[in-house]
N, C-alpha and C positions, 0 to 999 in steps of 0.2 A: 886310799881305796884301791882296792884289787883291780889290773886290766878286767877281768872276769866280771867282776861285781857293775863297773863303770860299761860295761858288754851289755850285761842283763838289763840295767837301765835305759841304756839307750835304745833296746830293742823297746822296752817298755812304753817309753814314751812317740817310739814311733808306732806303735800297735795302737794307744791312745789317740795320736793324732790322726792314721786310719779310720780307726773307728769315731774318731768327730766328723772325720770328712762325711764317712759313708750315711753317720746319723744326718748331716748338713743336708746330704744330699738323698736321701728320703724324703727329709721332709721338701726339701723346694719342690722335690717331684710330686709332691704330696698336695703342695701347693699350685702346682700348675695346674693337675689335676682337678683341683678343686676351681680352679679360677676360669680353665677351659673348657673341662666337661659340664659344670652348670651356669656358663654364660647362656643369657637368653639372644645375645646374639649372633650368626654361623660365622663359624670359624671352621678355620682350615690350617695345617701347615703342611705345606711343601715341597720336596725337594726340588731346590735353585733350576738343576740341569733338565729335568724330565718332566716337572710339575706335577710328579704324582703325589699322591697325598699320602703324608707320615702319619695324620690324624685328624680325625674331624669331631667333630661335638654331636650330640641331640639336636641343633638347631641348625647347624646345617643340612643335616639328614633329612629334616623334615623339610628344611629349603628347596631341597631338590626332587625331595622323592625316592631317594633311594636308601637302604638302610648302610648302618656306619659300617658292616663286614664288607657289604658291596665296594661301597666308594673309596677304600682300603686298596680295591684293586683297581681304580681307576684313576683318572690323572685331570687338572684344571682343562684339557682338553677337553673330554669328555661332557664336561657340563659348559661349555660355553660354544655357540653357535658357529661356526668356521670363520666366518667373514668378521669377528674380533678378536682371531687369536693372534695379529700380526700386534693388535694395539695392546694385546696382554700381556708378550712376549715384552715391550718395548717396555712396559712400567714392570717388570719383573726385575730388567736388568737394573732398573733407577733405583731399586730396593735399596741395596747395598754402599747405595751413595750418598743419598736423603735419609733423615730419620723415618719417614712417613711419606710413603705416595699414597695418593686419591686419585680413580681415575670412576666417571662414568661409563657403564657397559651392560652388556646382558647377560643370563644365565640362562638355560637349559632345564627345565623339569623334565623326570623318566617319564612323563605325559607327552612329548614334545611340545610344551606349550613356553614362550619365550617370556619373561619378568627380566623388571628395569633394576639393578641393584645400584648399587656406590662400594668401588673394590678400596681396602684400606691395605697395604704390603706394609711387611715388616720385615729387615731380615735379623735373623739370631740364631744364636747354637741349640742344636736342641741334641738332647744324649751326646754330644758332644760332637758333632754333623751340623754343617753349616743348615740352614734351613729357613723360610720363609713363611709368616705367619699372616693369612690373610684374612680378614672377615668383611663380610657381604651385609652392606646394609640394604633392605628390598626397597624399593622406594617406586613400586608398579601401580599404586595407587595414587601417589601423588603425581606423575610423568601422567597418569592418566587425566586426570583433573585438572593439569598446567594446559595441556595436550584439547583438553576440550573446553578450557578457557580461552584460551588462542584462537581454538577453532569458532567459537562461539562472536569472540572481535571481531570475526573478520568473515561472517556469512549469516545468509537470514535462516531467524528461527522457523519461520513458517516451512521455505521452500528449501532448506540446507541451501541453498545457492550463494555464491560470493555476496557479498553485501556492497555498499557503496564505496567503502572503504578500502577494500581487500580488490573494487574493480579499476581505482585509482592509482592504485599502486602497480596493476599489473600496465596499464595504460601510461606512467610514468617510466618503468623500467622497457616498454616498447617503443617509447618517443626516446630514450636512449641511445638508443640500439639503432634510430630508424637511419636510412644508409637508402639512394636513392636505385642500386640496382636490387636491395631488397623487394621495393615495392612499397605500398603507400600502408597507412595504419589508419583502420577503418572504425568509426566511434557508431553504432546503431541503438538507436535512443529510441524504445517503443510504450505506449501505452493501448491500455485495450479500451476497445470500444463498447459499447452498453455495458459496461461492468458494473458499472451503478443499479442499472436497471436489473439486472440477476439479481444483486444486492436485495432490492427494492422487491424484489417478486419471491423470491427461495429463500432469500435469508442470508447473515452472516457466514456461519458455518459451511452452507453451499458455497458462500461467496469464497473460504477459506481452500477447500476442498477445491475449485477451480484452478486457485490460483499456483495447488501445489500439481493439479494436472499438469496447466500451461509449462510451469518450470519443466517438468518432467519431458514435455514433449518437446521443448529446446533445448535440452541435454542430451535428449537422445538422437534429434535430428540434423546436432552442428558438428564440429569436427571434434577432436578432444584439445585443438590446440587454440581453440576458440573459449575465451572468455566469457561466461553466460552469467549474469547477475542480476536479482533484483533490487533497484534502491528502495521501494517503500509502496506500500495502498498496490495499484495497477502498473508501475510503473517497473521496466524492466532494460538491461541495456546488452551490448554483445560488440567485443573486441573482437577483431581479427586483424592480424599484419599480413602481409604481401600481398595484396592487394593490387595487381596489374595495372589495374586502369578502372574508372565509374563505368563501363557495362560490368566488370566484376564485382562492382559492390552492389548496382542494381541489380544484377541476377540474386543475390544473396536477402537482398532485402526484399524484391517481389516473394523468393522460396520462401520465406520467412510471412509475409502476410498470408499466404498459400495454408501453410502449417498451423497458424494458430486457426483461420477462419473453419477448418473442419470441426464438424458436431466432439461436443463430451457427453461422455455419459458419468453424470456424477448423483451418487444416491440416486440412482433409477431416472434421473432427469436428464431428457436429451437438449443439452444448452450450445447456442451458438453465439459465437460473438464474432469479432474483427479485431486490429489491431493497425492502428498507427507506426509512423516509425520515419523519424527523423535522422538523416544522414550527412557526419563530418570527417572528413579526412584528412589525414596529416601529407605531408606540410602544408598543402594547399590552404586549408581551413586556419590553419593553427599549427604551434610545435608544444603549448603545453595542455594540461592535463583541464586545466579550467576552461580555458578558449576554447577547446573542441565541445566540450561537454556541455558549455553555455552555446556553440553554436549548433548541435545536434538537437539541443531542445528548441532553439528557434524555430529550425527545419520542423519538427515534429509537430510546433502549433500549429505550421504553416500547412501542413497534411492533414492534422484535424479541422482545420478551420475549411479546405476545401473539398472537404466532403468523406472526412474518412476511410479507414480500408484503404491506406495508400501510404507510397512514402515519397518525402522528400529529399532533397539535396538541399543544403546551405546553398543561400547566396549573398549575397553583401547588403543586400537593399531588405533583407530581413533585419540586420542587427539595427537598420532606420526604425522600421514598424517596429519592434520592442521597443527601444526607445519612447518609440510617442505613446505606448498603450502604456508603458510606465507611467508617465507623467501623465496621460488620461486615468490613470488607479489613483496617482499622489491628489490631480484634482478632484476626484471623484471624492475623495474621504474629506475633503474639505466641502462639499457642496451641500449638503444638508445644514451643519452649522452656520454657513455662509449667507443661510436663506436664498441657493439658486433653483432649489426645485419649486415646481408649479403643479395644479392639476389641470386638466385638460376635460373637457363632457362630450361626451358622444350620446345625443340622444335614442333612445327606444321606442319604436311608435308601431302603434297597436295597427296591424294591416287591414282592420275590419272597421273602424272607427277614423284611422288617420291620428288620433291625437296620441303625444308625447308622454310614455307612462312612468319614464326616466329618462337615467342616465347614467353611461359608463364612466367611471374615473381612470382616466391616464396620466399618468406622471410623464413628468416634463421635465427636462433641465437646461434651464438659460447660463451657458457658459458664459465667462465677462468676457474671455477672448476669443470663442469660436462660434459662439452663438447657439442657434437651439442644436442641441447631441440629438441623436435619433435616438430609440429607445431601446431598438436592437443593437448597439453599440455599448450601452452603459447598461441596460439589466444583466445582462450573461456578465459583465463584468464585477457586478456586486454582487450576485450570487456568489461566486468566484473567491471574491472575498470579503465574503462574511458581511455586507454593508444593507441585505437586503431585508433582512429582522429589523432594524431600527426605520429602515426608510421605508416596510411595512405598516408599520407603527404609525410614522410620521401621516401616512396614505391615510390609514383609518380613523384620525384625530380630524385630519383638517377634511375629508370627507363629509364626513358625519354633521361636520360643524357648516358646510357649506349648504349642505341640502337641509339640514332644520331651519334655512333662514329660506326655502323656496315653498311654494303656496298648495296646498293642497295636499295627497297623498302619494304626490312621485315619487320615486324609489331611488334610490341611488346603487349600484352595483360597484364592487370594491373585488377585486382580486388577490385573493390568497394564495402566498409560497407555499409551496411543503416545507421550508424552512422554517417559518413562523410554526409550525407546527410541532415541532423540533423543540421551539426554545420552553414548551411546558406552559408558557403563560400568556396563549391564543385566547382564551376564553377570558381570561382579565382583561388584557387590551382592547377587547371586543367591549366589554363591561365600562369598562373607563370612557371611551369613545363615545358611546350613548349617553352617560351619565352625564360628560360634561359639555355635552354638545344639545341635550334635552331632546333628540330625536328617538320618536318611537322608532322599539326594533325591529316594527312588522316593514318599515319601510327602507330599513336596509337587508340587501341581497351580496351575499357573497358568494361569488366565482370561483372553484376549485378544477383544476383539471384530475385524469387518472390518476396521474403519476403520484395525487397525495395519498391514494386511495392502495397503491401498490404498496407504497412505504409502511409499514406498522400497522397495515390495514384494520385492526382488532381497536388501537389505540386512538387514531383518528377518525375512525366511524364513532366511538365512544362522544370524542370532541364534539363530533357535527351533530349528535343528539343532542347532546348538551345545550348547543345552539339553536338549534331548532326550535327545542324547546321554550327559551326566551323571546321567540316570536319572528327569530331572523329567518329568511328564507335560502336557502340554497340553489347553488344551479353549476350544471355539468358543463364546464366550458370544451371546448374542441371535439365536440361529441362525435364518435363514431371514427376517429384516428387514433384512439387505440385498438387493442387488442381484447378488454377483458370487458369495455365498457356495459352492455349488455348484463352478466353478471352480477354489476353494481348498484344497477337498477335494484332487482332484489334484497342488497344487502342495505338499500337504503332511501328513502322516499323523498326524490331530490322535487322541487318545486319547477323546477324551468331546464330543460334540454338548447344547449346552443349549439345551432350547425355550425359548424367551420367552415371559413370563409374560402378556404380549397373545394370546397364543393359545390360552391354557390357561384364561384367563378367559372367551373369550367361544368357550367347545368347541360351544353348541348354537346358533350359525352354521352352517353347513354349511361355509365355508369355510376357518374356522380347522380344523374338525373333518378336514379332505381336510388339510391343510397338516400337523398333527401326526403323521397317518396317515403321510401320507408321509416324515415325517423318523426316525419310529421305525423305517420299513421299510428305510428309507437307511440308517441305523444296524445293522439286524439283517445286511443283505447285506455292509456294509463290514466288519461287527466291531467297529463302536465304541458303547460305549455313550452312551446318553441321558439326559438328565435333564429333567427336568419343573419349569419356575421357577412360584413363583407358584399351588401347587395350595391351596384353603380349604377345598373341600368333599368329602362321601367320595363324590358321583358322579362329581367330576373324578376322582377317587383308581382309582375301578373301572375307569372310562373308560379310564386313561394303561395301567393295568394288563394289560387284557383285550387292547392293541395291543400291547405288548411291550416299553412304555418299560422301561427298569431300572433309572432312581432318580426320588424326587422330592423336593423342598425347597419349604417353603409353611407361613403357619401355619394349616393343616389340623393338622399333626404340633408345630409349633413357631416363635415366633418368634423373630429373633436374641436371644440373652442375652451377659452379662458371661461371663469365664471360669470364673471360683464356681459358677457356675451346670452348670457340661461335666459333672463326674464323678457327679454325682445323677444328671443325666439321662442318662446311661450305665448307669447301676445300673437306673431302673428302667426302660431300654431293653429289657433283659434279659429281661421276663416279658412283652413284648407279643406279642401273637398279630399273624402278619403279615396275615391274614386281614383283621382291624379296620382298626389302627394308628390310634389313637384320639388322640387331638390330649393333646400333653404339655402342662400348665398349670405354667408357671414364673411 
């Protein structure tokens, strides 16, 4: 073959291979095309050194907000916030090293509005220019939902405030930290006071609406480097470190009862309450997160228990009294099963006649090893927890059964919780109680104060029809120390008004004197009778007399006895002159 001819060929075959290249390379471009401009997710490529962008897709354009001509002229600068271009820069350079970086960051929308992405780098030739292929996955919705599941662990839903969790943790990384020329780390452990009774009177919802006040008003009244959290129901706490010395935590903590005790105005209701508040201090107290927190609630009973609207300080002869109310709770739950409760009868006696028309029942409990409990000691404590529905119960069984075996039509008077009221099934146990005891119902009386009347008032007026109805009689115990008592009168046709025994004690006040006046004379106009708690003396006795009470109970006449004791002091009921009624000695 000719040079010439072997010329012509070879130019042939390299014009051939040319033209394979160029068709090769249509098509990839064809194919990139295809694979970048209809991904549905933003893509980018750009240049290594300046990061401006070679090319973007439909979905990144719409990622950002700007259209693809735009962002043509702009650079990964441009859409990402200032304060992470140092971290952009950094995984720009690892492109080229790693097959694939992953870095979380933010982007930029032409809104200025900031979304959370996941940046993926690539680097490769593109037209034959090194060049870096990034795509953005958005991930603003889900950072939001981690972001408010996080938030949500670790603060109350009601009042957004730290939660118990979120206040232990900061109270742990403070006992850290804590370093003696810092100053001390303060634990304040409050509850509020009448918050039941708001409850009880407004409602749930108000009671809700309260609670996100109070928050509000310790957020905005403490420092911001102050810990403010609720743990649950009324109960709220407040971290502060450097703490100089106890006049600095006491200043903090008198401001702090200061701030809750002022009026809210919630739903149009001007409500006041108070607030306790139990105080521990690091190192003194404790160095960890439990001991303070268990010794700040010490402190906090010990401010409720003397009188509220106050605070306390830990002392060491407190973590004693827990202790023993402990083990007064462990024995208490064992005393009903144990058979250590008793009833007790405080007679009724008619001031116009002298003779005995009842009797009160009080619960008693014979400890085996401290002897008789007082009663103010162990009721508030089974209310407390939960012990006082069953040992209600227990009250109205053996009641009922005690006075069906006494002669005649004495009444027996049984006191009712707003708890029993609570548990739904008051009017069966009332029912059971008669049935198995054979006692007519006209001759038991149950004793209700306000407070049941505040709670579900709609629900429990229903109740006390219901009983009524069955022939029981009713009656207003501690009358005239509430607030709404009067009003209820109306809402309900109680049989028997009882004065309270703070008024009958202190008759030569003038004010209790006008206050007993006027309940007798309430009583003489409506038709209901009265009774007189708490009478010692025979001027109280003349006194109740001469206004027109028509009973009294006190030990003037008697104090509660055992049942043994009922049928004597009926016998010699018998021969008193009402005139006297001379104080029975049992």
């Amino acid at each position: 073959m000719s040079d010439r001819a072997m010329t012509g060929r070879a130019m042939n075959d390299l014009a051939a291979v040319r033209l394979t290249e160029i068709s090769d390379l249509k098509a990839r471009e064809a194919s990139f095309r295809l694979l970048f401009d209809g991904n549905p997710i933003p893509t980018a490529l750009c240049d290594p050194r300046s990061y401006g962008f070679l090319a973007v897709n439909d979905a990144a354009a719409s990622l950002w907000g700007h259209s693809r001509e735009a962002l043509l002229g702009m650079s990964l600068y441009d859409v990402a916030p200032r304060e992470d271009w140092d971290d952009m820069r950094r995984c720009a350079q690892q492109a080229p090293v790693r097959p694939v970086q992953e870095r979380m960051g933010r982007q930029l929308r032409s809104d200025g509005t900031l979304i959370d992405v996941i940046f993926y780098w690539r680097a490769l030739t593109f037209r034959e220019r090194p060049a870096e292929l990034v795509t953005f996955l958005d991930v603003t919705e889900k950072r939001r939902a981690e972001r408010r599941l996080a938030h949500m662990a670790h603060h109350d839903d009601l009042t957004d405030l730290p939660n118990r969790a979120f206040f232990r943790k900061s109270l742990d990384a403070a006992l850290s930290r804590l370093y003696p020329a810092q100053g001390d780390v303060g634990v304040f452990y409050l509850d509020l006071d009448q918050f039941k009774a708001v409850i009880d009177t407004l409602g749930h919802s108000t009671g809700d609406a309260l609670l996100r006040a109070v928050a509000d008003r310790l957020r905005a009244g403490l420092r911001a480097t102050d810990v403010v959290a609720r743990f649950g129901g009324d109960e709220f706490a407040i971290l502060r470190g450097g703490l100089k010395d106890p006049d600095e935590a006491s200043a903090l903590a008198s401001y702090v009862v200061d701030l809750v005790s002022r009026p809210f105005v919630i739903d149009g209701h001007s409500v006041e309450i108070a607030t306790s508040i139990g105080v521990a201090m690091a190192p003194g107290d404790g160095l960890s997160s439990d001991q303070l927190l268990k010794n700040a609630d010490m402190a906090l009973y010990r401010a409720k228990e003397e009188g509220r609207r106050a605070f306390r300080f830990f002392e060491p002869e407190m973590d004693a009294r827990a202790r023993a109310r402990r083990l007064l709770e462990i024995d208490l739950r064992r005393a009903l099963p144990a058979g250590q409760f008793e009833l007790y009868y405080q007679p009724l006696v008619a001031l116009k006649s002298g003779a005995i028309t009842g009797f009160e029942a009080l619960l008693r409990w014979h400890h085996p090893s401290r002897g008789m409990v007082p009663p103010a000691e162990f009721i508030p404590l089974a209310e407390e927890i939960g012990l006082i529905a069953p040992l209600g119960e227990w009250v109205l069984r053996q009641a009922c059964a005690e006075a069906a075996r006494w002669p005649g039509d004495l009444k027996i008077a049984v006191n009712l919780s707003p708890v029993q009221f609570r548990t739904g099934n008051l009017t069966h146990s009332i029912l059971t109680a008669l049935a198995s005891s054979g006692l007519p119902a006209s001759r038991l009386e149950l004793e209700i104060t306000e407070t049941i009347l505040l709670a579900e008032s709609e629900a429990n007026l229903a109740v006390l029809h219901r009983l009524r109805a069955l022939g029981v009689s009713v009656s207003m115990d501690d009358f005239g120390t509430g607030y709404s008592s009067l009003s209820y009168l109306r809402a309900f046709p109680f049989d028997k008004l009882k004065i309270d025994r703070s008024f009958v004690s202190d008759l030569s006040a003038g004010g209790c004197m006008a206050i007993v006046r006027a309940v007798t004379g309430l009583g003489t106009s409506l038709g209901i009778s009265t009774t007189a708690e708490g009478v010692e003396t025979s001027e109280q006795l003349e006194w109740l007399r001469n206004e027109g009470c028509t009973e009294m109970q006190g030990y003037y006449f008697s104090p509660p006895v055992p049942a043994s004791k009922i049928l004597p002091m009926l016998k010699a009921n018998e021969s008193i002159d009402p005139r006297f009624l001379p104080v029975v000695r049992h």
